[in-house]
C-alpha positions as protocol buffer text, in pm:
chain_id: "A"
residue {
  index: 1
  type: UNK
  ca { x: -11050 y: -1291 z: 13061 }
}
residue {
  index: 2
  type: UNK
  ca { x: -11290 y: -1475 z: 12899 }
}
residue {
  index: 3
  type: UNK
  ca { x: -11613 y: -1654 z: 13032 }
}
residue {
  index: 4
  type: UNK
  ca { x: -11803 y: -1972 z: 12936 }
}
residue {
  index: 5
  type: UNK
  ca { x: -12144 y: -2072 z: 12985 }
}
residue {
  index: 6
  type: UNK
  ca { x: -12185 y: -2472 z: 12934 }
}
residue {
  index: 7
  type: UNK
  ca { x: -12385 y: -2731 z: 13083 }
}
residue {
  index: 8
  type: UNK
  ca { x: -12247 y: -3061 z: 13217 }
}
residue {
  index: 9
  type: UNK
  ca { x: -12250 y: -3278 z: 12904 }
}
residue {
  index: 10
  type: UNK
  ca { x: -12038 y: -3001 z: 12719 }
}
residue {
  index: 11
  type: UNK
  ca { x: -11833 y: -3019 z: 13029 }
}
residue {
  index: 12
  type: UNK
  ca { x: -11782 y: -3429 z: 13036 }
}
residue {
  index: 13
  type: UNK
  ca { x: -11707 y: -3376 z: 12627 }
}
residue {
  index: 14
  type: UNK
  ca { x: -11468 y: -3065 z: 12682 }
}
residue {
  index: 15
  type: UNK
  ca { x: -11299 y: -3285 z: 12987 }
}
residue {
  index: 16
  type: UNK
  ca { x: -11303 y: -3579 z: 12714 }
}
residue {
  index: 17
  type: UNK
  ca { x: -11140 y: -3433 z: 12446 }
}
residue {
  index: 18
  type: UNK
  ca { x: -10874 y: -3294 z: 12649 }
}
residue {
  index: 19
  type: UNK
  ca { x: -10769 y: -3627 z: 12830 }
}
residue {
  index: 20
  type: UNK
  ca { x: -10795 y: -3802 z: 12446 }
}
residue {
  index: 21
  type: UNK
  ca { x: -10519 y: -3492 z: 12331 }
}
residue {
  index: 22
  type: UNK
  ca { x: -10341 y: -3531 z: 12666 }
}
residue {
  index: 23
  type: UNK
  ca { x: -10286 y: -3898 z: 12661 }
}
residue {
  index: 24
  type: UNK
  ca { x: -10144 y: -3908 z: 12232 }
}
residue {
  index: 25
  type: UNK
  ca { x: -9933 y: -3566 z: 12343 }
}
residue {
  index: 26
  type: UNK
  ca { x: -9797 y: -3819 z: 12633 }
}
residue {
  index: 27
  type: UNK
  ca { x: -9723 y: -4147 z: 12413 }
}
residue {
  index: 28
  type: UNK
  ca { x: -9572 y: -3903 z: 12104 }
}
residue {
  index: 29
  type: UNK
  ca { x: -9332 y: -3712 z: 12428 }
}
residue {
  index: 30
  type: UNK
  ca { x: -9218 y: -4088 z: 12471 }
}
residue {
  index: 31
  type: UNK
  ca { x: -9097 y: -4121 z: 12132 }
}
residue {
  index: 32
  type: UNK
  ca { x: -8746 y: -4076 z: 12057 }
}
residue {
  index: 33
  type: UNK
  ca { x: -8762 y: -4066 z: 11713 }
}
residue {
  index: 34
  type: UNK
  ca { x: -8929 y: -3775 z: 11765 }
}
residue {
  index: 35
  type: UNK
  ca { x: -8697 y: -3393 z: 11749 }
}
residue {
  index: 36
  type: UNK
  ca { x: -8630 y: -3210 z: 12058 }
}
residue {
  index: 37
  type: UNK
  ca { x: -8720 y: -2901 z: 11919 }
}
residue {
  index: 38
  type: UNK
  ca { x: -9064 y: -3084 z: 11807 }
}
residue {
  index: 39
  type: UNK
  ca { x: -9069 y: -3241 z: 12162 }
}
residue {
  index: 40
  type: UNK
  ca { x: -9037 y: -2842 z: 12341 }
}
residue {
  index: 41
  type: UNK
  ca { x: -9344 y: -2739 z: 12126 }
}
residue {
  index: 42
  type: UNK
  ca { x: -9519 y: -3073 z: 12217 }
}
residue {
  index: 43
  type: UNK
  ca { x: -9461 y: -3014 z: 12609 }
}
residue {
  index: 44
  type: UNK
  ca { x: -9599 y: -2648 z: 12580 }
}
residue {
  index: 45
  type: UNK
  ca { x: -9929 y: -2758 z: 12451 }
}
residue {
  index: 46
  type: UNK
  ca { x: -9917 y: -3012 z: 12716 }
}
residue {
  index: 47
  type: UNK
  ca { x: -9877 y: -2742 z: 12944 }
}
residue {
  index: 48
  type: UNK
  ca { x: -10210 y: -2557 z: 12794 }
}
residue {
  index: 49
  type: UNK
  ca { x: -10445 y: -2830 z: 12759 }
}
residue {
  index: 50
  type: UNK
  ca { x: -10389 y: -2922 z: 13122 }
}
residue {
  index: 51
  type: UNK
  ca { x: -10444 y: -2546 z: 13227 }
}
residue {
  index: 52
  type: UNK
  ca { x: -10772 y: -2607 z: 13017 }
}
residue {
  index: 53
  type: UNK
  ca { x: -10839 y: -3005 z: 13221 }
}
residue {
  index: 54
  type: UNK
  ca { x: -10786 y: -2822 z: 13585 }
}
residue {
  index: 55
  type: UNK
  ca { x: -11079 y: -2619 z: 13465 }
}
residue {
  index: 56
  type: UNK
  ca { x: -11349 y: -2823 z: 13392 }
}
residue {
  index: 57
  type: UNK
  ca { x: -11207 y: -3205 z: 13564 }
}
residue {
  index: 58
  type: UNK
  ca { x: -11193 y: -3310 z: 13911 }
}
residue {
  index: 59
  type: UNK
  ca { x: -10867 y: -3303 z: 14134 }
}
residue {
  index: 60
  type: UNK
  ca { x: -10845 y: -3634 z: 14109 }
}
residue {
  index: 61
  type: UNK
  ca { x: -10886 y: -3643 z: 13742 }
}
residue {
  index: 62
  type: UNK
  ca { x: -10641 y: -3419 z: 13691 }
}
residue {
  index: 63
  type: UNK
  ca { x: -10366 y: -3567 z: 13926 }
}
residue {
  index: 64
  type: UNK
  ca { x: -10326 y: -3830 z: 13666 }
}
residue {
  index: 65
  type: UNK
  ca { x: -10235 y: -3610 z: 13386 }
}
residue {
  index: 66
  type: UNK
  ca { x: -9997 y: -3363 z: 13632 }
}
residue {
  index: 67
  type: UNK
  ca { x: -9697 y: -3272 z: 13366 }
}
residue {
  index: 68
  type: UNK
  ca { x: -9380 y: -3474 z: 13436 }
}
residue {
  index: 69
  type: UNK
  ca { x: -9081 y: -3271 z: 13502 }
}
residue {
  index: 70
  type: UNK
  ca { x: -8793 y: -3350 z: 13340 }
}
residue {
  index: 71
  type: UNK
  ca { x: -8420 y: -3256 z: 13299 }
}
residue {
  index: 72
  type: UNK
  ca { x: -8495 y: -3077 z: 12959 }
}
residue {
  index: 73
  type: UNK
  ca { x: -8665 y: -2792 z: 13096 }
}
């Protein structure tokens, strides 16, 4: 386990960049021209980035990124 020592602006720009990654991970999962095999990859780093968003965003914040389930997995 690892341990980080920020202050709050680092915090909004961490909880930034993660929605910005988040939200072009979502539209590109939407894409059918896109593989399957591409698209598994692309849902596990979904998976991690919001692990990383529940840590430094609100509940609320992170309700609206909450992964989709779908009939893949």
């Amino acid at each position: 386990m690892l341990g980080l020592l920020i202050n709050e602006m680092e915090q909004k720009e961490i909880e930034y960049l993660v929605k910005r990654e988040l939200d072009e991970l979502s539209m590109d999962l939407e894409d059918h021209r896109i593989d399957h095999m591409v698209k598994r990859a692309m849902r596990e780093r979904y998976r991690s980035l919001f692990q990383l968003l529940r840590r430094v965003a609100c509940e609320g914040e992170c309700m609206k990124y909450m992964p989709k389930r779908s009939e893949n997995e």
